[in-house]
C-alpha positions as CSV (number, residue, x, y, z in Angstrom):
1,X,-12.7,-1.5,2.4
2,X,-15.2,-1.8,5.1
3,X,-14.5,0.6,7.5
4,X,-14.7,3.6,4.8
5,X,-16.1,4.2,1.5
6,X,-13.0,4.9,-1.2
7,X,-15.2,7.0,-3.6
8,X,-14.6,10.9,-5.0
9,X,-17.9,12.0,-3.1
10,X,-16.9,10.5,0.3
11,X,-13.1,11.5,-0.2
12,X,-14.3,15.2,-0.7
13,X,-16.8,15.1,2.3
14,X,-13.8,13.8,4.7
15,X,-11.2,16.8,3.4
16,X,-13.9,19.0,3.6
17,X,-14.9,18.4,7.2
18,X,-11.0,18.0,8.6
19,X,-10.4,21.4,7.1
20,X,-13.5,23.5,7.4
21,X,-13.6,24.5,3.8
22,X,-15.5,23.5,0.8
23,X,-13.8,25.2,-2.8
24,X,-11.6,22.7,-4.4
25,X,-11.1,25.1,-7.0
26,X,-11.4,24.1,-11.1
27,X,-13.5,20.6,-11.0
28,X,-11.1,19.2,-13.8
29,X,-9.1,17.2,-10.8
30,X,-11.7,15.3,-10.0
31,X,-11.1,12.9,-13.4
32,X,-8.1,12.3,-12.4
33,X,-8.9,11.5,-8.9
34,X,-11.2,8.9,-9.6
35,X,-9.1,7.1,-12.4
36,X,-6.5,6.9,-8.9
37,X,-9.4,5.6,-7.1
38,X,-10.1,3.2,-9.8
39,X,-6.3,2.1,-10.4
40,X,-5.7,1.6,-6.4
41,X,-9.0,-1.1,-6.0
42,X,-8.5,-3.0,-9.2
43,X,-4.6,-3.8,-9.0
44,X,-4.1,-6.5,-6.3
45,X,-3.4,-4.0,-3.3
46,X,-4.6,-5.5,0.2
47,X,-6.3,-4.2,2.7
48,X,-3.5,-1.9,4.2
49,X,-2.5,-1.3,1.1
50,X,-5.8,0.4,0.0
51,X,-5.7,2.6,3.5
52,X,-2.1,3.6,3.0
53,X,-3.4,5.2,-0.8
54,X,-6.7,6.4,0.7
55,X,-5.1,8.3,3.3
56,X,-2.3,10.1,0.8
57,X,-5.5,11.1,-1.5
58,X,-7.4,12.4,0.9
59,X,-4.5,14.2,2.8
60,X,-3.6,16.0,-0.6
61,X,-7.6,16.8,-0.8
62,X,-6.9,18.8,2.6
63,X,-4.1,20.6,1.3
64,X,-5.7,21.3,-2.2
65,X,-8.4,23.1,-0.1
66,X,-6.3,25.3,2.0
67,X,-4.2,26.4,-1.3
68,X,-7.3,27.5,-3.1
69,X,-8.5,29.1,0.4
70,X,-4.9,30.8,0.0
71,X,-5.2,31.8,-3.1
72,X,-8.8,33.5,-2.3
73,X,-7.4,35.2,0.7
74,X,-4.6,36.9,-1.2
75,X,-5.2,36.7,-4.8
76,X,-2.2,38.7,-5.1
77,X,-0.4,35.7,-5.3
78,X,-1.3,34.8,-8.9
79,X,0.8,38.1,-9.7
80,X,4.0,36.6,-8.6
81,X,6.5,36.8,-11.6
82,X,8.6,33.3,-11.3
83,X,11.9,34.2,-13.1
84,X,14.3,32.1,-15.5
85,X,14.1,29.2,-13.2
86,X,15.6,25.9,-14.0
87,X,14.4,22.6,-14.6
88,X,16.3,19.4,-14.3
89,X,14.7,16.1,-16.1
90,X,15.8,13.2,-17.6
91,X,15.2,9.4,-16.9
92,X,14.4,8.6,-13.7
93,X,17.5,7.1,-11.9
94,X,19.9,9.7,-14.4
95,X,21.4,11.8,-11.4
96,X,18.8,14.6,-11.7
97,X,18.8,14.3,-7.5
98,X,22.6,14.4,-6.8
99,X,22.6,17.3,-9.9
100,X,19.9,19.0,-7.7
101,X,21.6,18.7,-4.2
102,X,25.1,19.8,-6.0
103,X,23.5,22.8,-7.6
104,X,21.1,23.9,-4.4
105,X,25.0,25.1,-3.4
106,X,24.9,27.7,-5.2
107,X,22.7,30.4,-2.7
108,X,21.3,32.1,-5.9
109,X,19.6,28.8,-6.8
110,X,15.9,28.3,-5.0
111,X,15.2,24.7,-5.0
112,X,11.9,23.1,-3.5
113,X,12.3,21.8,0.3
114,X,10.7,18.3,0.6
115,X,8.3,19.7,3.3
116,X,7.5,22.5,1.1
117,X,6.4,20.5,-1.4
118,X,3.9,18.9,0.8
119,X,2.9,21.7,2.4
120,X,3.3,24.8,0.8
121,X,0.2,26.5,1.7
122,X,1.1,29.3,4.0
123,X,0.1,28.6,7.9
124,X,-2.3,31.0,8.8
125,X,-0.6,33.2,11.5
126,X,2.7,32.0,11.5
127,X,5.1,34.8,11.4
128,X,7.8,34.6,8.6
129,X,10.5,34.1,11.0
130,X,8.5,31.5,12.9
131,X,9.8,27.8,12.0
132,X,6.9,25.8,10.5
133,X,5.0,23.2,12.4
134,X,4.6,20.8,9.5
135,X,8.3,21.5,9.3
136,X,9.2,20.1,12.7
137,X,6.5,17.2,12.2
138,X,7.8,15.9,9.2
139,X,11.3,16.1,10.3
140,X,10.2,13.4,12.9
141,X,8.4,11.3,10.7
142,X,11.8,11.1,8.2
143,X,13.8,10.5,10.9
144,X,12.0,7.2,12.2
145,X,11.2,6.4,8.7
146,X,15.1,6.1,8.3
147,X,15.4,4.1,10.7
148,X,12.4,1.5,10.2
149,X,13.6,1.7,6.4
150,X,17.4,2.2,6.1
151,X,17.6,0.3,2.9
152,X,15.4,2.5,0.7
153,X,18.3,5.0,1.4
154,X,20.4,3.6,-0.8
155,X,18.0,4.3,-3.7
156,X,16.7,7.3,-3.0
157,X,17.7,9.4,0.6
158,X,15.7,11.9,1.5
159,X,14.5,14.1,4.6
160,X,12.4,17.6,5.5
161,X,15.3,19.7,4.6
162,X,16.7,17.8,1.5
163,X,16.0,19.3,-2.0
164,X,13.0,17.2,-3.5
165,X,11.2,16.7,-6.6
166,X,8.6,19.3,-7.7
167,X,6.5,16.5,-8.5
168,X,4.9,17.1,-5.0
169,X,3.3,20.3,-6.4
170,X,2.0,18.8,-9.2
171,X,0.4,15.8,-6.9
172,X,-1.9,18.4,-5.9
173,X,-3.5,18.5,-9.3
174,X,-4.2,14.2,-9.2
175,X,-2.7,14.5,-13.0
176,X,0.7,13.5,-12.3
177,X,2.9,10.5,-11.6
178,X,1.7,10.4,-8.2
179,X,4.5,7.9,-6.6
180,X,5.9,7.1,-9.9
181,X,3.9,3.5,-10.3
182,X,0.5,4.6,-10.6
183,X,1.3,5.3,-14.3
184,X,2.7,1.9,-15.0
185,X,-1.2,0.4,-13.8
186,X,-4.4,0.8,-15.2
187,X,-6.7,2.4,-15.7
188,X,-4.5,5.6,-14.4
189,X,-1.9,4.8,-17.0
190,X,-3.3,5.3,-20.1
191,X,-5.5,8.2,-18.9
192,X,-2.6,10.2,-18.0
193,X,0.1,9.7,-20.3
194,X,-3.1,10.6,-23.3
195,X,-3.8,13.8,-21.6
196,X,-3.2,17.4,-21.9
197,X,-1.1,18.2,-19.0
198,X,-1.2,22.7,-19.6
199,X,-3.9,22.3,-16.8
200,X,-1.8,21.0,-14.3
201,X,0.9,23.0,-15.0
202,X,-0.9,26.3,-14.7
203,X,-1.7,24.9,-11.0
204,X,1.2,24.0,-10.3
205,X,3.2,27.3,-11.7
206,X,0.4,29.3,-9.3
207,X,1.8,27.1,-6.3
208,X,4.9,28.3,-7.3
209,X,3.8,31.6,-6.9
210,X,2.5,30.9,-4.0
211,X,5.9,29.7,-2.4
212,X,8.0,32.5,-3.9
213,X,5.4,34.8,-2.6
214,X,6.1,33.2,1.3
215,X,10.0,32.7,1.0
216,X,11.0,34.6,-2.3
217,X,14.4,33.2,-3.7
218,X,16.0,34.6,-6.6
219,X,16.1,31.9,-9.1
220,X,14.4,28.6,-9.0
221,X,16.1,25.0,-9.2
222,X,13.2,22.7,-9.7
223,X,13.7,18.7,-10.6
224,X,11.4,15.9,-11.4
225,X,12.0,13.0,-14.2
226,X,8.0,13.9,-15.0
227,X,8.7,17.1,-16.6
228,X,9.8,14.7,-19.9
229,X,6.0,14.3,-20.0
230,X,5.5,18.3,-20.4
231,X,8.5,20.1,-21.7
232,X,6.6,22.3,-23.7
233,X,4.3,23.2,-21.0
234,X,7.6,24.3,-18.9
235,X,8.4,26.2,-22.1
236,X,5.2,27.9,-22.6
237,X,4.6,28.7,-18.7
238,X,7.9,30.2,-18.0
239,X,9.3,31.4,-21.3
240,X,12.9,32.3,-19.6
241,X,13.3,29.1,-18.1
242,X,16.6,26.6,-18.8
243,X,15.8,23.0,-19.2
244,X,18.7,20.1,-18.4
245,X,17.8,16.7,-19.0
246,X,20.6,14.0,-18.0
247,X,21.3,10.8,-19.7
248,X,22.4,7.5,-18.7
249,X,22.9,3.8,-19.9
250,X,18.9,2.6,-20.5
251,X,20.2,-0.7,-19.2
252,X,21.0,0.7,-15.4
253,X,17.9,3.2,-15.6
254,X,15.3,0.6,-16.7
255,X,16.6,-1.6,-13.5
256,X,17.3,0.7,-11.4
257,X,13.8,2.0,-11.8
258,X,11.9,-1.0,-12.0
259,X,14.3,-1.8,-8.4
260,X,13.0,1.8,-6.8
261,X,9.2,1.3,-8.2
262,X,8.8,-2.3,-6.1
263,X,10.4,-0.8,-3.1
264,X,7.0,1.9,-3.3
265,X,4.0,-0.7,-3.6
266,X,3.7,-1.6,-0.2
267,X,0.3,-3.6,0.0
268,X,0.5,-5.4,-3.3
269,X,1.7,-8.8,-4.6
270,X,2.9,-8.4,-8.1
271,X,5.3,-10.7,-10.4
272,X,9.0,-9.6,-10.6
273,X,9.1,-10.9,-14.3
274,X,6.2,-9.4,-15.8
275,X,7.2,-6.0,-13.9
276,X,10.8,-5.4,-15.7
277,X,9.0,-4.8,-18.8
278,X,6.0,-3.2,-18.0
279,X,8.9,-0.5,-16.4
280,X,11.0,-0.6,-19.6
281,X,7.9,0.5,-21.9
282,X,6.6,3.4,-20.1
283,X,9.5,4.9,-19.7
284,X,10.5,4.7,-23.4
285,X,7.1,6.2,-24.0
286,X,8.4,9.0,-21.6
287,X,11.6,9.6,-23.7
288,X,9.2,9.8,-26.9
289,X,7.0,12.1,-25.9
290,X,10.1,14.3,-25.2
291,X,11.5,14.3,-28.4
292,X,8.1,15.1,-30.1
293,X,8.1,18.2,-27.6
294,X,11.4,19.0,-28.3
295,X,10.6,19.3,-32.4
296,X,8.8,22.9,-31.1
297,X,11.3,24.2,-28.9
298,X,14.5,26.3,-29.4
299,X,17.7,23.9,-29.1
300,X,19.4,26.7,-27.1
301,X,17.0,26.5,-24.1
302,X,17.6,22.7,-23.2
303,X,21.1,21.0,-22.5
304,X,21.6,17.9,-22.8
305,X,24.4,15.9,-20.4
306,X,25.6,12.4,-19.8
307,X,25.4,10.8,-16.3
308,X,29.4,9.2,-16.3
309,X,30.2,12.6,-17.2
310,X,28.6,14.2,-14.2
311,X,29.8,11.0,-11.8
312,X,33.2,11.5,-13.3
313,X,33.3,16.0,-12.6
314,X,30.1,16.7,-10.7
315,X,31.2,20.6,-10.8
316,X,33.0,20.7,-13.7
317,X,29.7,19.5,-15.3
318,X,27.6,22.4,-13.3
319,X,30.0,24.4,-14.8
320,X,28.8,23.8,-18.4
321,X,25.6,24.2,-17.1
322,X,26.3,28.0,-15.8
323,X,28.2,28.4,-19.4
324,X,25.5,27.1,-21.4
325,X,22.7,29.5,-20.0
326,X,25.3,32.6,-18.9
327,X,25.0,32.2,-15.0
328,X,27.6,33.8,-13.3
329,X,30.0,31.4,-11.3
330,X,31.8,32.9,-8.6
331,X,34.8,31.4,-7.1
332,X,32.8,31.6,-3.7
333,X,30.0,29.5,-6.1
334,X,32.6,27.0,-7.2
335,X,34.1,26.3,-4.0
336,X,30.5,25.6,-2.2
337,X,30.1,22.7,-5.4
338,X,33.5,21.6,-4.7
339,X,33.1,21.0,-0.7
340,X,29.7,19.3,-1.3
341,X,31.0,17.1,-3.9
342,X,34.3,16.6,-1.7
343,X,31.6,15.6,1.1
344,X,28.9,13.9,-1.0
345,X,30.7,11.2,-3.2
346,X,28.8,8.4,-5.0
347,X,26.8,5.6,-3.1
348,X,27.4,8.3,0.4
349,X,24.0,6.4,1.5
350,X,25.2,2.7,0.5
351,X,24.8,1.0,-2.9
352,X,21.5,0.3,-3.9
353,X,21.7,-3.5,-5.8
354,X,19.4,-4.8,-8.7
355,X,20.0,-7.7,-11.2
356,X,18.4,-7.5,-14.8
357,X,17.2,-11.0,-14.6
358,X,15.2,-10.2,-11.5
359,X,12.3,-8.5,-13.7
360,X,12.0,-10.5,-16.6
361,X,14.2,-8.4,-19.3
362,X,17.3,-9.3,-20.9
363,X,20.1,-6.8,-22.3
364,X,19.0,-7.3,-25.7
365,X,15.5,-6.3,-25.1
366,X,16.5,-3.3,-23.4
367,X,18.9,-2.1,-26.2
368,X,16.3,-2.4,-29.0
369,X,13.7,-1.0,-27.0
370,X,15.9,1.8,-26.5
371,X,17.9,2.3,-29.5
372,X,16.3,5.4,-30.9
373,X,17.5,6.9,-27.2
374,X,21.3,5.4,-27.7
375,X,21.8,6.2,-30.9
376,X,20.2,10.2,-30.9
377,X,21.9,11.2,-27.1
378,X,25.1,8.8,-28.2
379,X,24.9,7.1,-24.6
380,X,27.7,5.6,-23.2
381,X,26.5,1.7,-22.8
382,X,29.3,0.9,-20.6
């Protein structure tokens, strides 16, 4: 990259100098950062493919330094309690989104705004009841991103105001699955899915804080497939949380996936083929470092559902949910799921297409790959 150096030093001058500050906070990021450095310059990506990754790094470099500068100004924050909130994981391409949206119904239920999750450091003096600049400015960028890019819709629709993954907290600590690919390319990929992954949690729990202590809600819906790769961290973090983790035919996630992942490496020329599998093992690896979390926590605190049962009664299936872990369901609650799921049917967005053959992998392959899945979850393979 000629015009700019793509190195941990020049990255933390640059955020440094845009924002006026200089604590980062705990050093332990910066491994992380430069295995992402590392992974985006040896894996193919062109030219405007390296400026695009760049220019995400060094924008969550800016924000990392005004949460710590947050955190300084009003250390307060750290004392925020965070109670019995909710996580929903599973597979990626499970229906831990449309669970989300359906359950974020429910006004008692606090779920992560996408333009929260990229900025959630409070904006020095902006009153409470003041909308958010970064709020306006990223409802812009969705809506022309919509438009320049209607088909990745149909795999995954988002915008400023939509529910989103907590993974964008967690980006903040450059131990994470960043986009989702960078953990399927090396040398990122083996360096994170070997790691201890307490620290980022304890970051990412204090951003919580952070956000409960700007817009307090009274219980927290939070969602990413990457929690599989921490359970017990959730577990030991928030001791009164509820875990559900969805399940769904390893056949349609592994494609599905693999369909999603290609759509986000802009700036790369890869081969289809050797892709499907590359997909297919990482997230196996995912579902087995799950179950060797799940041998150390208490069966009661995790519930475990099937995706065709969820398609088939969205709210009848967030109705276990409030049974399993003794919410209260109104029948002011239910009808709010009800209308949303009247309004909100499957494939609202278009149907997002994929072909097995496309990447390489055959049915067979799949099902032994997965089998210790299918058989222990008993999923549905039709």
């Amino acid at each position: 990259m000629s015009e700019a150096a793509f190195d941990v030093q020049t990255l933390l001058a640059e955020a440094s100098a845009a924002t006026g500050l200089s604590n980062f906070g705990a050093e332990d990021f910066k491994e992380g950062l430069q295995k992402l450095i590392e992974t985006y310059t040896s894996n193919g990506f062109d030219e405007r493919g390296i400026k695009r990754n760049r220019k995400r790094l060094l924008k969550l470099l800016q924000v990392r330094l005004k949460i710590e500068a947050a955190w300084q100004q009003h250390p307060e924050i750290r004392d925020v309690k965070i109670k019995a909130p909710m996580f929903l994981t599973g597979l990626p391409r499970t229906g831990t989104s449309a669970l989300l949206n359906l359950l974020s119904q429910d006004t008692a239920a606090r779920p992560l705004k996408l333009w929260e999750g990229m900025s959630p450091d409070p904006l020095p003096n902006n009153p409470p009841e003041a909308e958010d600049s970064r709020y306006v400015q990223l409802k812009v960028f969705y809506e022309e991103a919509h438009k320049k890019n209607p088909n990745f819709d149909k795999i995954h629709f988002t915008n400023a105001d939509t529910p989103e993954e907590c993974i964008h907290l967690l980006n903040h600590t450059f131990q994470d699955v960043q986009f989702g690919v960078e953990t399927m390319m090396e040398p990122y990929g083996s360096w994170f899915q070997q790691k201890d992954h307490l620290p980022a949690y304890q970051y990412y729990a204090n951003i919580l804080r952070m956000l409960q202590w700007q817009r307090p809600g009274e219980r927290w819906l939070l969602k990413t497939p990457a929690h599989l790769w921490a359970l017990d961290c959730l577990v030991q973090l928030f001791p009164d949380c509820s875990i559900v983790i969805t399940h769904r035919n390893p056949l349609e996630c592994v494609t599905s996936y693999a369909s999603m992942m290609e759509s986000m490496l802009i700036g790369r020329e890869f081969d289809r083929k050797q892709f499907g599998a590359v997909v297919m093992e990482y997230l196996a690896r995912k579902v087995e470092a799950s179950l060797r979390q799940r041998e150390h926590i208490d069966p009661a605190r995790i519930l475990d559902l099937q995706f065709n049962d969820f398609i088939a009664d969205g709210v009848g299936t967030a109705r276990r949910i409030y049974q399993h872990f003794h919410l209260p369901m109104s029948a002011e609650v239910e009808q709010r799921l009800q209308s949303y799921a009247d309004a909100h049917p499957m494939g609202k967005h278009g149907k997002h297409d994929y072909r097995l053959e496309e990447y390489g992998l055959t049915e067979q392959q799949i099902r032994d790959r997965f089998a210790f899945y299918i058989e222990r979850f008993q999923v549905p393979m039709a």
